[in-house]
C-alpha positions, 0 to 999 in steps of 0.5 A: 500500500502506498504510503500517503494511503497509509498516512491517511489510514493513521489519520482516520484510526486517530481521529475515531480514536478521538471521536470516541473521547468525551474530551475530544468527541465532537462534529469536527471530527465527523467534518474531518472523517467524511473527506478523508474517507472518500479521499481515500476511496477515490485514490486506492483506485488512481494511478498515482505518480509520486514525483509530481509536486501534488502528490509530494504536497499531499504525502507530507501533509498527510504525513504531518496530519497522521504524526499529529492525529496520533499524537493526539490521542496519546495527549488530548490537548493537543486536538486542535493542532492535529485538527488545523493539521488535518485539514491543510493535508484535506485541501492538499488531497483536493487539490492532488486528485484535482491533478489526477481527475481534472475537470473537463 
């Protein structure tokens, strides 16, 4: 499996894992849940190139989205980092599937 798909699977493991803390639970998460599961359904399927600049864009964001989701959960205070985090690698997944499926 590809490692920016691995990333956003940590990422979405995280964020139920928050989901389910009193603490933590709350709509943003669902806000964050929704694109990050059909980002990944739409890109288990492309033909990704690892060396355009999308793409590198989107593996670090959502590397730094995963690192942080995970960090998170182990120190709950932490949530709204990880949260801005997340979405920055959402609109860098928008914008690499935008390179991969461009409006005709």
């Amino acid at each position: 499996m590809d490692t920016l798909i691995q990333d956003l699977q940590k990422t979405i493991e995280a964020l139920e894992t928050l989901g389910e803390s009193p603490a933590t639970a709350g709509e943003q998460i669902d806000d964050l849940l929704d694109p990050l599961f059909q980002h990944k359904i739409d890109l288990v399927s492309a033909a990704l190139n690892v060396s355009t600049q999308p793409y590198q864009q989107a593996a670090a964001a959502m590397r730094q989205a995963a690192a942080k989701a995970e960090r998170a959960v182990k120190e709950p205070a932490r949530a709204s980092e990880a949260f801005r985090a997340v979405a920055d690698a959402i609109t860098k997944l928008a914008r690499l599937q935008d390179s991969l499926f461009p409006i005709a």
